[in-house]
C-alpha positions in Angstrom: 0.0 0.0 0.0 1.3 3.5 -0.8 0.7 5.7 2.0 1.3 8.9 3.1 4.2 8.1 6.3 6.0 11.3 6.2 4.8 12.8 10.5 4.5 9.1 11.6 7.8 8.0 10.2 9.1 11.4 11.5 7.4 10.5 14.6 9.3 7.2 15.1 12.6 8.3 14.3 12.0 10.7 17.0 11.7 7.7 19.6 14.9 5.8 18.3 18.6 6.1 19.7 21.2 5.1 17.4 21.8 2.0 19.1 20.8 -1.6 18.4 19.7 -4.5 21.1 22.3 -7.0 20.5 24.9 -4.2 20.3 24.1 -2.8 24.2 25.5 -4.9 26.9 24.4 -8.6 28.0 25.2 -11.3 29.8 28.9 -13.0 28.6 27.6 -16.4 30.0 29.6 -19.1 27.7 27.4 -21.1 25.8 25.5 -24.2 27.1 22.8 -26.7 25.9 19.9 -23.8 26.1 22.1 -21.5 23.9 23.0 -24.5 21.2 19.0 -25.1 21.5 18.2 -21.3 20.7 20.8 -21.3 17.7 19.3 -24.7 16.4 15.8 -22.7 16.1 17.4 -20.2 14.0 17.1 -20.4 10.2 20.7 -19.3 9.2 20.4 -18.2 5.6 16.4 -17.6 5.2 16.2 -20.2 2.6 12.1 -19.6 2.2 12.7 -15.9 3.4 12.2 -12.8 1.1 14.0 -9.4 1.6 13.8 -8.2 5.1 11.1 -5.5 5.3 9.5 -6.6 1.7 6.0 -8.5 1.8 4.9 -11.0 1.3 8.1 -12.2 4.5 8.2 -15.7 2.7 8.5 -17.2 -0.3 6.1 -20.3 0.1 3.7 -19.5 2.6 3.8 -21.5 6.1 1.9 -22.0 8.7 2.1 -20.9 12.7 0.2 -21.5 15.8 -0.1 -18.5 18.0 -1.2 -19.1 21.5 -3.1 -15.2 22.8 -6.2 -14.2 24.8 -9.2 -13.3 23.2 -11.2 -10.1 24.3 -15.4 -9.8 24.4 -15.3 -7.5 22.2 -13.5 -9.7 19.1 -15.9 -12.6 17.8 -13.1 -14.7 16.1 -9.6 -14.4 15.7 -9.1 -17.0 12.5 -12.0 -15.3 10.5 -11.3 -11.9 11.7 -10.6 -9.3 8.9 -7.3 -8.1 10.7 -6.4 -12.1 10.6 -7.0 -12.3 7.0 -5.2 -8.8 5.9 -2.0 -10.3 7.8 -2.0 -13.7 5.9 -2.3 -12.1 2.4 0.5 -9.8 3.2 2.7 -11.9 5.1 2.2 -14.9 3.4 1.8 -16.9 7.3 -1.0 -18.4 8.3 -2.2 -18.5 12.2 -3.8 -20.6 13.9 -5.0 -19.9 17.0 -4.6 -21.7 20.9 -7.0 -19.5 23.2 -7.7 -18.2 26.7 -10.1 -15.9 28.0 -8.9 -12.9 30.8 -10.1 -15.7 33.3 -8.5 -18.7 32.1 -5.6 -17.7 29.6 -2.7 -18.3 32.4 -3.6 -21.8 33.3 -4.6 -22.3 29.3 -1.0 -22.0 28.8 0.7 -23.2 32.0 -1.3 -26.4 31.2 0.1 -26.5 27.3 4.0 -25.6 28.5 3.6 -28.3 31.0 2.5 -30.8 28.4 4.8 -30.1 25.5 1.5 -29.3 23.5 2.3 -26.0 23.1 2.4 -23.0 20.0 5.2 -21.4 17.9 4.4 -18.5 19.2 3.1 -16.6 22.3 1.7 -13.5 21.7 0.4 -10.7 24.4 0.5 -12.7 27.5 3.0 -13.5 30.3 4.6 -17.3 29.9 6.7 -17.6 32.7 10.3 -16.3 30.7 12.2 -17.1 34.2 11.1 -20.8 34.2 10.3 -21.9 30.6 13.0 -19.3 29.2 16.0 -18.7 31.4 15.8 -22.4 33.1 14.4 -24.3 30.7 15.0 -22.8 27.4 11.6 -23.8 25.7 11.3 -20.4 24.8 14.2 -19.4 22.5 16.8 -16.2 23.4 16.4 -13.6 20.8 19.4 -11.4 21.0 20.8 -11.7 17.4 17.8 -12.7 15.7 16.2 -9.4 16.6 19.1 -7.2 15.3 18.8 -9.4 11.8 15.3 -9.5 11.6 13.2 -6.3 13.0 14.5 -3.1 11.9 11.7 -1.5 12.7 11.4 -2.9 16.2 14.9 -2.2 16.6 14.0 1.3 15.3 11.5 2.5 18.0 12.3 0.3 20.9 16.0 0.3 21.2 15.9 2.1 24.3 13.2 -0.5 26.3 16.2 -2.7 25.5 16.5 -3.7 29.1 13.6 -3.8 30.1 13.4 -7.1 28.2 16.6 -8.5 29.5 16.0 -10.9 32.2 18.4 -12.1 34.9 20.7 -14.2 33.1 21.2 -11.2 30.7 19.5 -13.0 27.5 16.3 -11.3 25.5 13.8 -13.8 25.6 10.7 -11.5 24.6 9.6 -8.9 22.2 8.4 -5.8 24.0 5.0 -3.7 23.0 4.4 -0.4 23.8 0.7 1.2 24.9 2.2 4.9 25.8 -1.7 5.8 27.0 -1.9 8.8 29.0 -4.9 7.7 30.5 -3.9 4.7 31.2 -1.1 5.9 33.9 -4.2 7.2 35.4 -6.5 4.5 34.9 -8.4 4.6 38.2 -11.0 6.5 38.1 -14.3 7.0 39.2 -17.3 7.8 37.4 -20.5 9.8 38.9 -23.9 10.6 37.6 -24.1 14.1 37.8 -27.6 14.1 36.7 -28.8 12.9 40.0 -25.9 15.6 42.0 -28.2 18.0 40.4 -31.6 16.8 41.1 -30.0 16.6 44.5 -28.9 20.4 44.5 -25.1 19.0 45.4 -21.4 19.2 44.1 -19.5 16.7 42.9 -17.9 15.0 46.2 -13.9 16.8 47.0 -13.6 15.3 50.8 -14.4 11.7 52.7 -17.1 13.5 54.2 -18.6 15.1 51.6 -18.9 11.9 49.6 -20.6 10.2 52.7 -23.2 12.9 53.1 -23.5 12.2 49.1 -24.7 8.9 49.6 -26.7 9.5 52.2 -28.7 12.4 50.2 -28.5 9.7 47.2 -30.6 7.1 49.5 -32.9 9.7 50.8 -34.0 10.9 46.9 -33.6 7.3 45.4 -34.3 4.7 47.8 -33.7 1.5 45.9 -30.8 2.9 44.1 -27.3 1.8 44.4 -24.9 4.7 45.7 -22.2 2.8 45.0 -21.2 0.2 42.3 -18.6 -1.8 41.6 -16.8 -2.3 44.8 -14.6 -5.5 44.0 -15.5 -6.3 40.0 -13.5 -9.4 39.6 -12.2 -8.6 36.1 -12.7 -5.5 35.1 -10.0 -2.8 34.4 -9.4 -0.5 37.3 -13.4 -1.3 38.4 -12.4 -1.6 42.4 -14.3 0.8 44.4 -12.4 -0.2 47.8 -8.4 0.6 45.8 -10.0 4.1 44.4 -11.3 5.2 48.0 -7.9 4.2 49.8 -6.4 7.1 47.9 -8.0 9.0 50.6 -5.7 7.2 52.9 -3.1 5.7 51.4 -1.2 5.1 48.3 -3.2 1.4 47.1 -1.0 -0.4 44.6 -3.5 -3.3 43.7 -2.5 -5.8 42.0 0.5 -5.0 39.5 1.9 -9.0 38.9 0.2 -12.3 38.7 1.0 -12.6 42.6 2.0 -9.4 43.8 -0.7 -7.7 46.0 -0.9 -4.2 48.1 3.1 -4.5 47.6 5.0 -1.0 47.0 8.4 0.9 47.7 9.7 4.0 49.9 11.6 6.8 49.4 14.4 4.4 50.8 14.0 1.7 48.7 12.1 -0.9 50.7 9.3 -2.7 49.8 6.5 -3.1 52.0 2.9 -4.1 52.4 0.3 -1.6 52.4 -2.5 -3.4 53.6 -0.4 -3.8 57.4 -0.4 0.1 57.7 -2.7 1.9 60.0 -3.6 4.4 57.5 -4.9 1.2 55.2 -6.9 0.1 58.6 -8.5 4.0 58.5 -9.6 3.8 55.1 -11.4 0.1 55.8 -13.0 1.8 58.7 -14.1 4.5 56.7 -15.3 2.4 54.3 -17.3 -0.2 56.6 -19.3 2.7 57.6 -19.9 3.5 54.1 -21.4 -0.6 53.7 -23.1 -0.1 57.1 -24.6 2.5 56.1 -26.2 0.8 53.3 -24.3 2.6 50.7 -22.2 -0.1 49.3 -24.2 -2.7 46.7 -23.4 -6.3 48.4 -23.6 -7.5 45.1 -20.3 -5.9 44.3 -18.3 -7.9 46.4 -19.0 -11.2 43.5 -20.0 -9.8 40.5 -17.5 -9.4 37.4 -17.4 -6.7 35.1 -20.2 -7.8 32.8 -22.3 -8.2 35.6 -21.7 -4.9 36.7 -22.1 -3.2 33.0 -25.1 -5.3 33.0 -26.3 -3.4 36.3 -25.2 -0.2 35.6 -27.6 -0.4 32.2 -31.0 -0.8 33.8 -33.9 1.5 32.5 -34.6 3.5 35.6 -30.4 4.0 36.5 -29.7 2.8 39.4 -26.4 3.7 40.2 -24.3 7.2 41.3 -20.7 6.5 41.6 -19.2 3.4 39.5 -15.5 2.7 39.2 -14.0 2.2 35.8 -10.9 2.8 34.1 -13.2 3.5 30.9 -17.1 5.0 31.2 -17.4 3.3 27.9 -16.6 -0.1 29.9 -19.8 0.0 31.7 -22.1 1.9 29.1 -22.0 1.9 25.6 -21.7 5.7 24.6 -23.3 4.9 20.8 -26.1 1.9 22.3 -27.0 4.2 25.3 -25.7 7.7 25.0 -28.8 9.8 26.8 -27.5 7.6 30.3 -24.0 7.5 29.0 -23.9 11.7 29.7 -24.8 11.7 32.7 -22.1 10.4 33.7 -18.5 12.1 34.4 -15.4 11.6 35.9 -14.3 13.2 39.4 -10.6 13.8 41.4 -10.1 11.2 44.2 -11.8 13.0 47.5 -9.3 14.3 50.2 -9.4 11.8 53.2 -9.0 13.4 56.8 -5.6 13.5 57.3 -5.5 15.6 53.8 -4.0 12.2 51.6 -5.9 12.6 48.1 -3.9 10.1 45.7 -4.4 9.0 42.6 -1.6 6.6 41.8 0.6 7.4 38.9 1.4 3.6 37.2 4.3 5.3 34.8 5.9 1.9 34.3 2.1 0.8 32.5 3.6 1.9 29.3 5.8 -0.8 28.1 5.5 -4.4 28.6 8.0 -7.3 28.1 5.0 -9.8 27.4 4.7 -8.7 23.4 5.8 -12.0 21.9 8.0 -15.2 22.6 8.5 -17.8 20.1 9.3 -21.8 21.4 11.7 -24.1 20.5 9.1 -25.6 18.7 8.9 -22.5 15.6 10.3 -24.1 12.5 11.4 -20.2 11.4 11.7 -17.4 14.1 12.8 -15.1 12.1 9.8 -15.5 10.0 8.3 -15.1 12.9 10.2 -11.9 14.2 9.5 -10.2 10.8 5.9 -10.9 11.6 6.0 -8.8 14.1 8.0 -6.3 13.1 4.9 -5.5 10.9 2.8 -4.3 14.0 6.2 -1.3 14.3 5.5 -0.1 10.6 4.4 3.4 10.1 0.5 2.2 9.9 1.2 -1.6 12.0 -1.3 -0.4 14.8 -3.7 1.7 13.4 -4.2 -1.5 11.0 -4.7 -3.8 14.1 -6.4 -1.5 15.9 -9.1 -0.3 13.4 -8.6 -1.9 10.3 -6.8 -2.2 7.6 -7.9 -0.4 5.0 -6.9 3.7 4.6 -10.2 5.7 3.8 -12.1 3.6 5.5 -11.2 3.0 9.1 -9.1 5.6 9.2 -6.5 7.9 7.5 -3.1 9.7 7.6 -2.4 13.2 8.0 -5.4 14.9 8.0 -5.3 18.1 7.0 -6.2 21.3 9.0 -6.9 19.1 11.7 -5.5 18.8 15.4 -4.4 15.8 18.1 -5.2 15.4 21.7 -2.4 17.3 22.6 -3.2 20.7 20.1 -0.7 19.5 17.6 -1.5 18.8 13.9 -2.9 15.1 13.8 -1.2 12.1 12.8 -4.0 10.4 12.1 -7.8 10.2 12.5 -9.7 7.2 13.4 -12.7 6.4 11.0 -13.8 3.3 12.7 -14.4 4.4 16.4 -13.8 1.9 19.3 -16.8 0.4 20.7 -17.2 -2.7 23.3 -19.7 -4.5 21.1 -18.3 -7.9 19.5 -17.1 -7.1 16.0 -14.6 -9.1 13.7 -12.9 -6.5 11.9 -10.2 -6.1 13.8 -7.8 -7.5 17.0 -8.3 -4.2 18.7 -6.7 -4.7 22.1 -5.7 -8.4 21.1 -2.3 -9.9 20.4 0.1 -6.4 20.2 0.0 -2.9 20.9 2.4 -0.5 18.8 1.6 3.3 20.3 3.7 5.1 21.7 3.0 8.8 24.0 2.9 11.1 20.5 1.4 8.8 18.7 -1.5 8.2 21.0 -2.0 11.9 21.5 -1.6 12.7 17.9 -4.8 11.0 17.0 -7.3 13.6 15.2 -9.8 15.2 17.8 -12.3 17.9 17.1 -11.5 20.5 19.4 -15.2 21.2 20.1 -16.2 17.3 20.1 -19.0 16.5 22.3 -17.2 14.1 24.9 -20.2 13.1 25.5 -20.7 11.5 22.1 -18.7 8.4 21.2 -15.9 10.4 19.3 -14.9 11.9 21.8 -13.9 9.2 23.8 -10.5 9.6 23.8 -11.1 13.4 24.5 -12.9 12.9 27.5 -10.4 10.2 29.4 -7.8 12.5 28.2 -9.1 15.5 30.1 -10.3 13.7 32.7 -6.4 12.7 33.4 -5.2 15.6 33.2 -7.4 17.7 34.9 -8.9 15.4 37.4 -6.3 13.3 38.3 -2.3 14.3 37.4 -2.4 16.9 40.0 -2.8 13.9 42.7 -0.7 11.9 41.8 2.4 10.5 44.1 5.5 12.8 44.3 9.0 12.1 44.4 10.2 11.1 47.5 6.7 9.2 48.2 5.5 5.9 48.6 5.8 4.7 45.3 4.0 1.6 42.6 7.2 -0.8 42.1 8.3 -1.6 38.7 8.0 -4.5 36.7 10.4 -7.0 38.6 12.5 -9.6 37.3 12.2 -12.8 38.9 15.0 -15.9 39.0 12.9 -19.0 38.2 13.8 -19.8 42.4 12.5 -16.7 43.7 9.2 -17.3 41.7 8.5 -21.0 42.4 9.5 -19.7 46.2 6.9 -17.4 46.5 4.6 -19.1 43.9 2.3 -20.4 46.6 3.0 -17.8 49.2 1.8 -14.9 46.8 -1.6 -16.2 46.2 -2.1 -17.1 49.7 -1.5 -13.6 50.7 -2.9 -12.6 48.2 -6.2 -14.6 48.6 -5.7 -13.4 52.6 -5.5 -10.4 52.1 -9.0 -9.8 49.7 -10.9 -11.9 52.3 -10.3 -10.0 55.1 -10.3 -6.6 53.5 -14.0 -7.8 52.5 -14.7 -9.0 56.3 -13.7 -5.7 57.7 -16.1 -3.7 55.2 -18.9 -5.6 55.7 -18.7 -5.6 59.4 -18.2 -9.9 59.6 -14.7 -8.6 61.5 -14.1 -6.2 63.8 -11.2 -3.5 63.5 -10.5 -2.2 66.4 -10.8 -5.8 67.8 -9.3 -8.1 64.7 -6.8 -5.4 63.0 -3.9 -7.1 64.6 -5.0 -10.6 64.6 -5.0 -9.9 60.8 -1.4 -8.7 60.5 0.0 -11.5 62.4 -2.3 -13.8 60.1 -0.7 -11.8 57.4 2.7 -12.7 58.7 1.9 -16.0 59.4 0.9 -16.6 56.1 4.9 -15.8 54.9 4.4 -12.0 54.3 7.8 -11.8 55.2 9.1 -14.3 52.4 6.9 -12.8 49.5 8.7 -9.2 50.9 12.0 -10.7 50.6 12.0 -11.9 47.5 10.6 -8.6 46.2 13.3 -6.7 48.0 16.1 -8.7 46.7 14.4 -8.7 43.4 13.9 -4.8 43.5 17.5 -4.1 44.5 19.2 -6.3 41.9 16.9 -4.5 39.3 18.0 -0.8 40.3 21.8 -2.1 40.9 21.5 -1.6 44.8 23.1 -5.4 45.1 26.0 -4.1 44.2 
């Protein structure tokens, strides 16, 4: 396809450093088994390969089985448009091993641990420590990303590390989702149509937002003041983690067994749920739940239960968590409801603490895609890939594929997010209904900061409409919620961390304990089952009992190799 490249390509040399991955520092381990392995994988002269960066990538096409997690909103992956567009061009056929965002990790656990597994893993977290660095079924990349992905090697030169894991070897393909809003993701979502009926302000204090509900009860009876207090699956749909940033700063859940875990100013990690200002905010919120204030409902239901709530004819709800409005209600389906919602600032609690946590490390991920000692051509493979880093790779994936239709380059006279002239402008707007025209937020994302914000907005879009979307989050990040954010020299979210294959199968068991500890009693305390004043210590030395102190050394070694404090 001839397209107009000339800001995105600008845009992408902008993000590169003249600099390669294999040519930046590694480990100087000398080679063993694994490493023969990984060579054995490689295809040394491209026999069936074209050009690299010419299409179709092979000569005869092949086949290659891609192990990913599906989305709602995507009907079928090997009929999807997207699918199709990438097999004519390419010249590979996928086929497809699936898991939903329930089951997808033991999905694949189960297929590593048989030997039935893919060629490839795309999007997801396999386990690099054990099934890469120990095991070697999935291969080390270093020199067959420098031969193979220019354009990877291009824009993502400098997350070089961040794929490196502790033995020094590249075992992953990184993605980037630069999304402003994203950093900010927690938010919380209030109709203002009943504030006004009420003759009351949006909520800016702990005590404001309790006389809220209580006005809320007094007009609306059998509504639900609050929504959404423990969604199972949704993104950033937790009521009780948005209203501890009126206590404390509340991590979540940032690794597959990694809860209420963050760092201080000096560098140790601790657990957030043992501090007395995390005991405050439970108190505050068990009167909230006494009070009748909090739906018990919320305390099982996922997120389609919840979106499923939330659309009811005679809305029922004031304040729903989201990271998304559109999450909950479809702004096209339902857009009259859909307005009356907007976004607020996290309320000041009573010792002034008003935090919405900054996740800056949400960016990036290592998890893009892996390839197994079983792929018959990785660099076929690789040059896959490299596709989604091409000037148009995402906005194809994302939207479609086809320029003029779902979406085009350039557009004249027209602005981004960020007041600059547009990149691009989206033709075929998001929505959470299922579709099969594209992967959307399946398989890999390719978008970094600029590239995000340069997407064509109307400056005088309704953000109330489904266009304007993006707008809306994008305000309601910057205005609502950057200003509250932690500073330097704060409690702070701890990076991604790289674990030895020991240190994970030592705290494989411990994490979810906690983990599963921690939720149950956090729930107890809320809905009065458990007494603070009474229980609150009993619970930490559960909490310690159940090897809090062996999940917190691992992360702290973990953490100090990382930042080169081991030294």
């Amino acid at each position: 396809m001839r397209k107009r490249f000339v800001k995105i390509t600008a845009l992408l040399l902008s993000l590169t450093m003249a600099v390669s991955l294999s040519a930046c520092g590694g480990s100087t381990d000398s080679v063993d088994s694994k490493d023969a392995k990984t060579e054995s994988n490689a295809v040394a002269d491209g026999s069936n390969l074209n050009e690299v960066g010419t299409y179709p990538i092979v000569k005869e096409p092949i086949e290659m089985s891609v192990f990913t997690m599906t989305m709602p909103n995507v009907e079928d992956l090997a009929t999807n448009d997207f699918t199709k567009y990438m097999e004519e061009k390419t010249g590979i056929k996928l086929t497809f091993q699936t898991g939903t965002r329930d089951d997808w990790r033991d999905k694949l656990n189960m297929a590593l641990q048989s030997g039935d597994y893919p060629d490839v893993i795309l999007g997801v977290d396999p386990n690099l420590a054990k099934y890469g660095v120990k095991e070697g079924v999935i291969i080390q990349l270093d020199d067959l990303i420098e031969k193979n992905m220019p354009n990877y090697v291009m824009m993502m030169s400098k997350y070089k590390d961040l794929t490196r894991q502790t033995d020094g070897h590249i075992y992953s393909i990184a993605e980037i989702n630069d999304c402003y809003h994203c950093m900010y993701g927690r938010k919380m979502w209030v109709n203002k149509k009943y504030l006004d009926a009420m003759g009351v302000d949006i909520p800016t204090t702990t005590e404001e937002f309790m006389e809220v509900c209580k006005k809320f009860k007094e007009y609306k009876p059998d509504g639900i003041a609050i929504a959404g207090a423990n969604a199972k699956n949704g993104w950033y749909a937790n009521f009780e983690e948005w209203m501890m940033g009126s206590f404390i700063l509340d991590p979540g859940k940032q690794q597959a067994v990694r809860d209420k875990t963050a760092v201080t100013p000096e560098g140790k990690v601790v657990c957030v749920a043992t501090d007395d200002k995390y005991k405050e905010g439970l108190k505050y919120m068990s009167e909230l739940y006494k009070q009748g204030y909090i739906y018990d409902g919320d305390f099982t239901q996922t997120q389609e239960q919840v979106r499923t709530l939330m659309n009811q004819e005679d809305e029922p709800v004031l304040f729903v968590p989201a990271g998304t409005l559109s999450d909950v209600i479809d702004p096209a389906e339902n857009n009259e409801f859909y307005r009356d919602y907007v976004a607020m600032s996290p309320v000041k609690g009573p010792d002034g603490t008003q935090i919405t946590p900054f996740f800056k490390s949400s960016g990036v991920d290592e998890f893009g895609l892996c390839i197994t000692d079983k792929c018959k051509d990785p660099a076929a493979a690789l040059r896959w890939v490299d596709t989604f880093f091409t000037e148009t790779g995402d906005l194809c994936s994302q939207y479609g594929a086809e320029e003029g239709k779902d979406w085009v380059l350039n557009p004249e006279g027209e602005v981004g997010l960020n007041g600059k002239p547009a990149l691009y402008k989206v033709l075929n707007a998001y929505s959470p209904d299922t579709q099969n025209h594209d992967w959307q937020d399946i398989g890999i994302r390719v978008a970094p900061a600029d590239y995000r914000l340069g997407q064509a907005v109307d400056p005088n879009v309704d953000i109330g409409s489904a266009e304007g979307l993006e707008k809306m989050l994008y305000e309601a990040s910057k205005n609502l919620q950057e200003p509250y954010a932690q500073k330097e020299g704060e409690l702070d979210i701890m990076p991604q961390l790289k674990l030895t294959d020991q240190e994970a199968t030592d705290i494989q068991t411990v994490g979810v304990e906690v983990e599963k500890y921690i939720a149950e009693n956090q729930v107890a305390f809320i809905t009065g089952q458990k007494d603070l004043d009474k229980d609150w210590e009993s619970f930490k030395q559960g909490l310690y009992n159940a090897v809090l102190q062996t999940l917190l050394g691992v992360y702290q070694t973990a953490y100090e190799r990382q930042m080169g404090k081991d030294k």
